[in-house]
PDB file of N, CA, C and O in Angstrom:
ATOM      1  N   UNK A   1     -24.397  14.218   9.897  1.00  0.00           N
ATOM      2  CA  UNK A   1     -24.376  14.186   8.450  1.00  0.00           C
ATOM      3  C   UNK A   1     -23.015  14.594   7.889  1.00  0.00           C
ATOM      4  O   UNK A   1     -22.508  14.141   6.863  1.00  0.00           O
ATOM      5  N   UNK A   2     -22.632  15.271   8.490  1.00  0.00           N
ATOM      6  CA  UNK A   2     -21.150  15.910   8.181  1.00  0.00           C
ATOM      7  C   UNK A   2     -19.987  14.924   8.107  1.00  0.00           C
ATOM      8  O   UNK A   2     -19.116  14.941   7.237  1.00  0.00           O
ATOM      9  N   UNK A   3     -20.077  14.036   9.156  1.00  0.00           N
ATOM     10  CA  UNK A   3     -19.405  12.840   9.900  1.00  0.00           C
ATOM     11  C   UNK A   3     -19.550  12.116   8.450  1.00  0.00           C
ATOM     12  O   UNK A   3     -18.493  11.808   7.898  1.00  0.00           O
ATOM     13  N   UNK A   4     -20.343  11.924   8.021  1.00  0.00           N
ATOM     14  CA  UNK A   4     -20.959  10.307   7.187  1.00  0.00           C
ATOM     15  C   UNK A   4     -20.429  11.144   5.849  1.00  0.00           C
ATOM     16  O   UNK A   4     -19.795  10.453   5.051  1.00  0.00           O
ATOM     17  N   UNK A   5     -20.582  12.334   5.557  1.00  0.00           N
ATOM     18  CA  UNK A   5     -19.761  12.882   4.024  1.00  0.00           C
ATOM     19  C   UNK A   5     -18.568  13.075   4.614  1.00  0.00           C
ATOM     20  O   UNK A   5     -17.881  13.385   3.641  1.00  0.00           O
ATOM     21  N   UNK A   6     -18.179  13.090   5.125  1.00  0.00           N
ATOM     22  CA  UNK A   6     -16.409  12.827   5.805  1.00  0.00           C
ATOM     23  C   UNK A   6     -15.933  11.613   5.316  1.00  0.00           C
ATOM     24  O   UNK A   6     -15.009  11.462   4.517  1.00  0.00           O
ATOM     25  N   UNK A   7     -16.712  10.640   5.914  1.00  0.00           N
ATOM     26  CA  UNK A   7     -16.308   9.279   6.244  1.00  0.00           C
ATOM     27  C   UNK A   7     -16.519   8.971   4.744  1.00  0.00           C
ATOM     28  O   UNK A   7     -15.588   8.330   4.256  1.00  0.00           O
ATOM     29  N   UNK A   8     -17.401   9.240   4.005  1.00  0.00           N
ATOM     30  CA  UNK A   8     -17.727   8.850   2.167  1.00  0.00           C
ATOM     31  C   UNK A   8     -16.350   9.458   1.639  1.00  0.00           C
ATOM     32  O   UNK A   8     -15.885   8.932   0.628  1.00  0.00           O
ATOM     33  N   UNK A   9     -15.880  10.170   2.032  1.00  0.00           N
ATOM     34  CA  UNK A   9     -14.593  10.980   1.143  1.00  0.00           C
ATOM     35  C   UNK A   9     -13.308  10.174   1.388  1.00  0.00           C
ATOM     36  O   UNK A   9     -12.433   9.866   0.578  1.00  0.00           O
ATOM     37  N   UNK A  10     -13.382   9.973   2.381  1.00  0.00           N
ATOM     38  CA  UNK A  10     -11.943   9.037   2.941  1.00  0.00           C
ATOM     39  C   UNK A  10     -12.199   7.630   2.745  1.00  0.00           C
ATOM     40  O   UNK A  10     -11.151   7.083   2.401  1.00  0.00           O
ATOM     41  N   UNK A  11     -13.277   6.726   2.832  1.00  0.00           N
ATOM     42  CA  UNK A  11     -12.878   5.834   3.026  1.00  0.00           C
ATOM     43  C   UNK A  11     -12.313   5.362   1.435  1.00  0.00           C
ATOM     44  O   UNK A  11     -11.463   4.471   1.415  1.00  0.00           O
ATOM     45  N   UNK A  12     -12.669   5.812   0.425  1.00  0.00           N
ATOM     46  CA  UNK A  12     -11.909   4.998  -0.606  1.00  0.00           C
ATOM     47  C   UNK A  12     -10.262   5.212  -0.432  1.00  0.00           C
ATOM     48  O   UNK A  12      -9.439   4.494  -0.999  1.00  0.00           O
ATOM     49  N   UNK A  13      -9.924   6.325   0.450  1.00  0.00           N
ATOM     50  CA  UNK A  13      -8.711   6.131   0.330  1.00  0.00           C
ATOM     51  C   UNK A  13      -7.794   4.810   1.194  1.00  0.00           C
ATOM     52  O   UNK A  13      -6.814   4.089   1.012  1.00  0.00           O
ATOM     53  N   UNK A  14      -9.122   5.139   2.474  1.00  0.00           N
ATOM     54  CA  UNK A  14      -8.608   3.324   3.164  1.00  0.00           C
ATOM     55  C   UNK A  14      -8.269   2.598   2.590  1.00  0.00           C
ATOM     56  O   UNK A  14      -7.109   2.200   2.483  1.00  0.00           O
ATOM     57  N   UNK A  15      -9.398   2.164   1.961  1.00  0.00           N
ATOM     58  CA  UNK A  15      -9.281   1.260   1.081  1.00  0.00           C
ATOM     59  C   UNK A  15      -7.948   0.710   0.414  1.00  0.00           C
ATOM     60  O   UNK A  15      -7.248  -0.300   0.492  1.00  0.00           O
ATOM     61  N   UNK A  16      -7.965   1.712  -0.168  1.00  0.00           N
ATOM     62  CA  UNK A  16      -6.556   1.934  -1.130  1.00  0.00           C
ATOM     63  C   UNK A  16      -5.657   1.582  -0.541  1.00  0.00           C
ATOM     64  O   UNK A  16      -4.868   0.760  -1.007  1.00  0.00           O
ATOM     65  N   UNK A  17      -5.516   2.173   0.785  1.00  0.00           N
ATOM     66  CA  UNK A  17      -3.946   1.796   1.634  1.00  0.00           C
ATOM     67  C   UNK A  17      -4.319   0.459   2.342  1.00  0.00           C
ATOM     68  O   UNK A  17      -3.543   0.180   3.256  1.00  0.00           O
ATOM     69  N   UNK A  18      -4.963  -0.109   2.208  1.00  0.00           N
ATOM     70  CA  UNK A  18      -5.454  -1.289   2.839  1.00  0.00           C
ATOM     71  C   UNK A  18      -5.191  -2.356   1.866  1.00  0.00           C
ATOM     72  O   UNK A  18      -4.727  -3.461   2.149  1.00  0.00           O
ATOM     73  N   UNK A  19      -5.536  -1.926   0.652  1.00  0.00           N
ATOM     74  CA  UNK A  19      -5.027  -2.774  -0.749  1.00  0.00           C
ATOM     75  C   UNK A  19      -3.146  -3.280  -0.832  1.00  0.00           C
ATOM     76  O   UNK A  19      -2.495  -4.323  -0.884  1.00  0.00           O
ATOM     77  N   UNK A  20      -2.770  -1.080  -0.787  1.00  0.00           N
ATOM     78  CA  UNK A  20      -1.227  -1.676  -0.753  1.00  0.00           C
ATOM     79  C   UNK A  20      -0.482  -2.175   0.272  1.00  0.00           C
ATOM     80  O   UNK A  20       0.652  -2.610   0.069  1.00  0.00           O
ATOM     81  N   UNK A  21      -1.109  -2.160   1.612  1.00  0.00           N
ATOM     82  CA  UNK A  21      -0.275  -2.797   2.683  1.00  0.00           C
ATOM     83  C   UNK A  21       0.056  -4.443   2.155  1.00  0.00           C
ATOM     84  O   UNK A  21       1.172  -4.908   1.922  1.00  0.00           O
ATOM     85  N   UNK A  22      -1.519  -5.282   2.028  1.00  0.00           N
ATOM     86  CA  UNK A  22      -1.535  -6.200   1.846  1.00  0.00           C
ATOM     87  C   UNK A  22      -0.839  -6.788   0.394  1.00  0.00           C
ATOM     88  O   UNK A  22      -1.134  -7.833  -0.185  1.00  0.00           O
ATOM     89  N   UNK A  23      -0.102  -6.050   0.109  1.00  0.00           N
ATOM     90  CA  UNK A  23       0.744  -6.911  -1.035  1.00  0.00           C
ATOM     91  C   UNK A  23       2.393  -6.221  -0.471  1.00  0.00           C
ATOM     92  O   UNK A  23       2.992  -5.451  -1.222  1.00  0.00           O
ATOM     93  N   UNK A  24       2.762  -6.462   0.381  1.00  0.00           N
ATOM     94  CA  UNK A  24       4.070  -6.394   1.656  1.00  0.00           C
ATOM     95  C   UNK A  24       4.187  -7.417   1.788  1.00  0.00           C
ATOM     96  O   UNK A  24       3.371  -8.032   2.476  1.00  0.00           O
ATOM     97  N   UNK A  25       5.314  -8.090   1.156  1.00  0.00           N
ATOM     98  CA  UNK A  25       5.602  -9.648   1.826  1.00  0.00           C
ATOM     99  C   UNK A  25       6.256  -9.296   2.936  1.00  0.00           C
ATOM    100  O   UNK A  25       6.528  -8.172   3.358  1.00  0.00           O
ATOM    101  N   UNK A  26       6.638 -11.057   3.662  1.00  0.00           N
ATOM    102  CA  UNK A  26       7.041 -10.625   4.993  1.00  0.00           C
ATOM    103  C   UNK A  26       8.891 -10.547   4.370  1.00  0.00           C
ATOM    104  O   UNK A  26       9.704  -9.864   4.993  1.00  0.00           O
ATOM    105  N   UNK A  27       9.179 -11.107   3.480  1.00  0.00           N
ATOM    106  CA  UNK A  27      10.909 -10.455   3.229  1.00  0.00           C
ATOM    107  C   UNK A  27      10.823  -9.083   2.679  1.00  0.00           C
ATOM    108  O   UNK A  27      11.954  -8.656   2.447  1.00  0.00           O
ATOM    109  N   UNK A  28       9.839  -8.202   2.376  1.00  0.00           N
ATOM    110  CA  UNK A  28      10.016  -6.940   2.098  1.00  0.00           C
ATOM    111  C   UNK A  28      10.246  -6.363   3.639  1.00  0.00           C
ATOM    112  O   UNK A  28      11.000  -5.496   4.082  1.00  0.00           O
ATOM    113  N   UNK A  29       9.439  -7.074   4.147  1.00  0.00           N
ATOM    114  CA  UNK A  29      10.109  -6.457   5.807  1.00  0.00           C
ATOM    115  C   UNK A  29      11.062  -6.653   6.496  1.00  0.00           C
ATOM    116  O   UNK A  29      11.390  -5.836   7.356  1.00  0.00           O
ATOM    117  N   UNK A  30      11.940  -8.140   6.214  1.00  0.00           N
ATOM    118  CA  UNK A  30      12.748  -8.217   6.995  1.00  0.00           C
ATOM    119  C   UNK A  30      13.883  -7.988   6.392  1.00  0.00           C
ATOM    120  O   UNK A  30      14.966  -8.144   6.957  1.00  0.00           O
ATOM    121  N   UNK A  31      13.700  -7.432   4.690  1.00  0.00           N
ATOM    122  CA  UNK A  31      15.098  -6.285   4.226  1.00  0.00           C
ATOM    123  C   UNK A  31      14.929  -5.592   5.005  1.00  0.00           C
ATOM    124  O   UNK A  31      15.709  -5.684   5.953  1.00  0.00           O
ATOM    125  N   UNK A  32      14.044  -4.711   5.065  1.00  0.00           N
ATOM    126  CA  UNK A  32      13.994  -3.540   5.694  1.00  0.00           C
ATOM    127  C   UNK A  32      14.626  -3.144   7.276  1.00  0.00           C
ATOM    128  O   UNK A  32      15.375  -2.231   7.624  1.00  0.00           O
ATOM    129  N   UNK A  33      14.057  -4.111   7.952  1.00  0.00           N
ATOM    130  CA  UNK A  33      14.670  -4.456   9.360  1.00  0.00           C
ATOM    131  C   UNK A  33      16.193  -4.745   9.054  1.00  0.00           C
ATOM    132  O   UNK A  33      16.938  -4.436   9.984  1.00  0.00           O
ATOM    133  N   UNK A  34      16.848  -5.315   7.851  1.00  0.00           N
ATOM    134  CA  UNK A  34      18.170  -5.311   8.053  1.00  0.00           C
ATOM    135  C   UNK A  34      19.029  -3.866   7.832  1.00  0.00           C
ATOM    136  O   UNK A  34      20.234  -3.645   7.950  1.00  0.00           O
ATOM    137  N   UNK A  35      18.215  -3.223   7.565  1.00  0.00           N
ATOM    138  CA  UNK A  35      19.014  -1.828   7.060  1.00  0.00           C
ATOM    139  C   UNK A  35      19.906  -1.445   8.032  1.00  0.00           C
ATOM    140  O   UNK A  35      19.491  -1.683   9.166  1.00  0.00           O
ATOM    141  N   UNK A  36      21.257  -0.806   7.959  1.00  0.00           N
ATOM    142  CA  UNK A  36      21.754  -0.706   9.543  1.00  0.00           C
ATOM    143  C   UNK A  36      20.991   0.893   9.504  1.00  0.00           C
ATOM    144  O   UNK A  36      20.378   1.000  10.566  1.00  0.00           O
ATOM    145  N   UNK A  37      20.877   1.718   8.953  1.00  0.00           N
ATOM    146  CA  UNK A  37      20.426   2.690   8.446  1.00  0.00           C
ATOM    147  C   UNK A  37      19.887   3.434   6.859  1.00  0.00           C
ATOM    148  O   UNK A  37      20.536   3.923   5.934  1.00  0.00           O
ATOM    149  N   UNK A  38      18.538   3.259   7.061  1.00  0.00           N
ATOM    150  CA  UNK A  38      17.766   3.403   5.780  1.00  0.00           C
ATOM    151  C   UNK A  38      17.898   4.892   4.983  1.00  0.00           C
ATOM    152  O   UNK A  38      18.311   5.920   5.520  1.00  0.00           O
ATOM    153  N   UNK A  39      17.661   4.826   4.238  1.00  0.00           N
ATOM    154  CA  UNK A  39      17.322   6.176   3.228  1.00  0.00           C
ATOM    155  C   UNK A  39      16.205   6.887   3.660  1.00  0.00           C
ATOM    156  O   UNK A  39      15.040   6.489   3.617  1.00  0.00           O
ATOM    157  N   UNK A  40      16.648   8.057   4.117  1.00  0.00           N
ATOM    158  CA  UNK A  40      15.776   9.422   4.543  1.00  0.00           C
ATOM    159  C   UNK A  40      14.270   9.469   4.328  1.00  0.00           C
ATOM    160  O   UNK A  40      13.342   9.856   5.039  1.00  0.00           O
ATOM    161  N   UNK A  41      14.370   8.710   2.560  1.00  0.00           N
ATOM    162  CA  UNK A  41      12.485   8.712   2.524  1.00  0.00           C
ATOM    163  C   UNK A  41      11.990   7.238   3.238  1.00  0.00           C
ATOM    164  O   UNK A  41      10.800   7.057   3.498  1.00  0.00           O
ATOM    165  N   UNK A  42      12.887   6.348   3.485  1.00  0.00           N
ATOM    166  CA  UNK A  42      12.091   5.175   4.491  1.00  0.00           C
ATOM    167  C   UNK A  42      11.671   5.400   5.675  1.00  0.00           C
ATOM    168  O   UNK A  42      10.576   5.098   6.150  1.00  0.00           O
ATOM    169  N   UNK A  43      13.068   6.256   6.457  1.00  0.00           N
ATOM    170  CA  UNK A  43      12.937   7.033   7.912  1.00  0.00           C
ATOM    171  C   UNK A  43      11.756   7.987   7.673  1.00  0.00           C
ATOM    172  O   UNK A  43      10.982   8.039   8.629  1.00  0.00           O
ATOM    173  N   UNK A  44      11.442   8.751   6.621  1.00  0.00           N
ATOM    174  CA  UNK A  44      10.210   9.850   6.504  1.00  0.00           C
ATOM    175  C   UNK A  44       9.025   9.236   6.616  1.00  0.00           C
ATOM    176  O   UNK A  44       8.074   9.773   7.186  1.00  0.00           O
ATOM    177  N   UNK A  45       8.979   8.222   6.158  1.00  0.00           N
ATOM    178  CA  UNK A  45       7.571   7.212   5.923  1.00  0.00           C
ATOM    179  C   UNK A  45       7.631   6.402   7.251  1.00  0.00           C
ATOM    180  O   UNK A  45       6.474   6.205   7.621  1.00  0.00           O
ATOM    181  N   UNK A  46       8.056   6.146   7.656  1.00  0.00           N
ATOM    182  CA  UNK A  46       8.173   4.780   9.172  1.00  0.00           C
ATOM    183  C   UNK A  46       7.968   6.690   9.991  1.00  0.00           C
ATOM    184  O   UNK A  46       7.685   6.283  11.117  1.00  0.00           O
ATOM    185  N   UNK A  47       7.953   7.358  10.055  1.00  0.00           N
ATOM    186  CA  UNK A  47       8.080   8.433  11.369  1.00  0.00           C
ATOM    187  C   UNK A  47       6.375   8.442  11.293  1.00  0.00           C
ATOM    188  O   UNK A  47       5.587   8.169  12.198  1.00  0.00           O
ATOM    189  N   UNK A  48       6.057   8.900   9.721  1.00  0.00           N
ATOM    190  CA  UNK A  48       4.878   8.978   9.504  1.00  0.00           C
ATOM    191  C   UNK A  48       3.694   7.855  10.020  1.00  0.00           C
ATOM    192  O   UNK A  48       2.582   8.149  10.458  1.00  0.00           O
ATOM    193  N   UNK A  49       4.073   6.936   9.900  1.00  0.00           N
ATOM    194  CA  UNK A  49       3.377   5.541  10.357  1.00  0.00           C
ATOM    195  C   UNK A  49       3.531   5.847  12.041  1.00  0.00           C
ATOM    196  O   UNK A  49       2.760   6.345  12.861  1.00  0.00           O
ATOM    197  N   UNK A  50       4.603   5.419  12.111  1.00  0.00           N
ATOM    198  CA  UNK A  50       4.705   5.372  13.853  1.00  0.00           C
ATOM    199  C   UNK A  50       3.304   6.262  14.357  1.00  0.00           C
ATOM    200  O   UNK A  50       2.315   5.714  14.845  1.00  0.00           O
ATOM    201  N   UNK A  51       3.450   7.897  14.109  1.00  0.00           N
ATOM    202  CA  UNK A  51       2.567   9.202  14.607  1.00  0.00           C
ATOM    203  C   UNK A  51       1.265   8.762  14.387  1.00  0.00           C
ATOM    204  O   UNK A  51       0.450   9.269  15.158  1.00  0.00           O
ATOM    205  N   UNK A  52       0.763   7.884  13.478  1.00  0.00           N
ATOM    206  CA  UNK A  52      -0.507   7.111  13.055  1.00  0.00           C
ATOM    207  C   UNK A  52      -0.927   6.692  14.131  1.00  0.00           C
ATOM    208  O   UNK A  52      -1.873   7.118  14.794  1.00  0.00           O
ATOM    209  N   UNK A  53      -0.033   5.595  14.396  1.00  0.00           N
ATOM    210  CA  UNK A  53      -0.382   4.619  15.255  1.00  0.00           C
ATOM    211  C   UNK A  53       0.130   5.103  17.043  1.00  0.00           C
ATOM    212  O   UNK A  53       0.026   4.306  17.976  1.00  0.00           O
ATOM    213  N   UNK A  54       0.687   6.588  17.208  1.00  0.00           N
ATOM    214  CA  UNK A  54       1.211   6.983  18.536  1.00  0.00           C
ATOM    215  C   UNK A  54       1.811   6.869  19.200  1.00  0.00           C
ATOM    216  O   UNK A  54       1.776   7.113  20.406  1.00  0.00           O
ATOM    217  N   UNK A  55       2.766   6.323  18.352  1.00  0.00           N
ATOM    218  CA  UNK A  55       4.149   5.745  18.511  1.00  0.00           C
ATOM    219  C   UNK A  55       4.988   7.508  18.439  1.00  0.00           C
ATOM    220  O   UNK A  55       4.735   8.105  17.393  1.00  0.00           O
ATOM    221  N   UNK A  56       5.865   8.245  19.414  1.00  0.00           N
ATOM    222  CA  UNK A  56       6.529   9.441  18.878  1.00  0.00           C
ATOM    223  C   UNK A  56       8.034   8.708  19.285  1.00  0.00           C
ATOM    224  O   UNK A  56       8.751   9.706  19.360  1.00  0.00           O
ATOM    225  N   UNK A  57       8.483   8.107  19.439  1.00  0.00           N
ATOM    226  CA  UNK A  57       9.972   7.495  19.287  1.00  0.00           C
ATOM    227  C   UNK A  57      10.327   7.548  17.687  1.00  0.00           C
ATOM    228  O   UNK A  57       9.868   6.891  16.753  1.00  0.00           O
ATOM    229  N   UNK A  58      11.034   8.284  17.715  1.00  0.00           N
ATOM    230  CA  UNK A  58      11.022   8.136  16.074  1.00  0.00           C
ATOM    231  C   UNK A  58      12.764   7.246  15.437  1.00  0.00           C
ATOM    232  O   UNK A  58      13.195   6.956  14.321  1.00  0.00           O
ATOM    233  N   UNK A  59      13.051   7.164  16.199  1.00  0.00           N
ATOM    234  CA  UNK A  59      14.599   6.042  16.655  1.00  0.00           C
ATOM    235  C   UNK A  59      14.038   5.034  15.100  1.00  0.00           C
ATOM    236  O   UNK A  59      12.981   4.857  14.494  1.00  0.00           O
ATOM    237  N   UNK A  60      15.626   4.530  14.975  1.00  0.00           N
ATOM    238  CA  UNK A  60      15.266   3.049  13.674  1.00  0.00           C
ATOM    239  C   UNK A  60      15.179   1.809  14.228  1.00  0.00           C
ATOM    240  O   UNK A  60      14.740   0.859  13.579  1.00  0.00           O
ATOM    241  N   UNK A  61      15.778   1.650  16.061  1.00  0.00           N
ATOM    242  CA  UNK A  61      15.385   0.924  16.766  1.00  0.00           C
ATOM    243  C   UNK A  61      13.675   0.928  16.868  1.00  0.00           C
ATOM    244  O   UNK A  61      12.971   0.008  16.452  1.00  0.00           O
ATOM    245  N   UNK A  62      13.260   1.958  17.404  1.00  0.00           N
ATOM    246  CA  UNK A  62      11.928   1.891  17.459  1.00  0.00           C
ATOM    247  C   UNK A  62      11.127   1.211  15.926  1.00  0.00           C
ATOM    248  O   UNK A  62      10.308   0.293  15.957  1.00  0.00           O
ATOM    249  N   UNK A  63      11.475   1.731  14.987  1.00  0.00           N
ATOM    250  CA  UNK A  63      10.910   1.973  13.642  1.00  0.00           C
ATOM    251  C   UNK A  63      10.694   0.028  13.378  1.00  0.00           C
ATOM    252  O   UNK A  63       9.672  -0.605  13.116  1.00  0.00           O
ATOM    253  N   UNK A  64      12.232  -0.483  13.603  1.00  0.00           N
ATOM    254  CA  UNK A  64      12.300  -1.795  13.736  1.00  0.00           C
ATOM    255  C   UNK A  64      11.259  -2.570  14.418  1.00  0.00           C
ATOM    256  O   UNK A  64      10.540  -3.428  13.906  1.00  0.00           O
ATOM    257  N   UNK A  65      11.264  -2.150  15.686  1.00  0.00           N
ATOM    258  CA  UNK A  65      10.666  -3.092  16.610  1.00  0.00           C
ATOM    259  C   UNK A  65       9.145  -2.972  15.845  1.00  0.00           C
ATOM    260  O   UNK A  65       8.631  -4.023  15.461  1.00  0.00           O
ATOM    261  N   UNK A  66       8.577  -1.945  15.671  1.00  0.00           N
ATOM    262  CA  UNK A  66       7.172  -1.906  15.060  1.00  0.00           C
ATOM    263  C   UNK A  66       6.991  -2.805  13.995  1.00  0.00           C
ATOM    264  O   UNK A  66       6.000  -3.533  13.929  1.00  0.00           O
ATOM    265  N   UNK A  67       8.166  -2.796  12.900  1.00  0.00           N
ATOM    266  CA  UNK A  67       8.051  -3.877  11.644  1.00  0.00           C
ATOM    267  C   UNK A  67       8.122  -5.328  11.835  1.00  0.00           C
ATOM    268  O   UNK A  67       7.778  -6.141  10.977  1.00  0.00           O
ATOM    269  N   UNK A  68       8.720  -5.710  13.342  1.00  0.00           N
ATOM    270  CA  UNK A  68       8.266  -6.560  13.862  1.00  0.00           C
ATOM    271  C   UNK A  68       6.818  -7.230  13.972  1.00  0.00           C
ATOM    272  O   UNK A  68       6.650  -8.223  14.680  1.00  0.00           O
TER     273      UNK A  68
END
C-alpha cells in the first residue's frame, strides 16, 4: 500500500517529464552535441541524466555519445 501511494505521488511528475522530453527536437540535440564545451548548467543536467540512467562517466564525450 505504501508502494501504490508512492507510485500516486510521483507519477504525475513522470508524466510531466515525459511531456517535456517529447517536445526536444532532434536539432535541439544536435546544437547541443556541437558544443565544444557547454555551460556548467547543461554539464549539471546531462551528469544528472547520465546517474538516472547509470551512466557515472560524467566526460562531454560521454554526455555526447548518450545524446546520440
Amino acid at each position: 500500500m505504501q508502494v501504490e501511494q508512492e507510485l500516486t505521488e510521483v507519477q504525475p511528475i513522470i508524466d510531466n517529464a515525459k511531456h517535456a522530453v517529447e517536445g526536444i527536437s532532434k536539432s535541439n540535440l544536435d546544437w547541443l552535441r556541437s558544443l565544444r564545451m557547454p555551460p556548467e548548467a547543461i554539464i549539471n543536467v546531462m551528469k544528472a541524466v547520465l546517474r538516472v540512467f547509470g551512466n557515472l562517466d560524467s566526460s562531454w564525450t560521454s554526455m555526447k555519445k548518450f545524446l546520440s
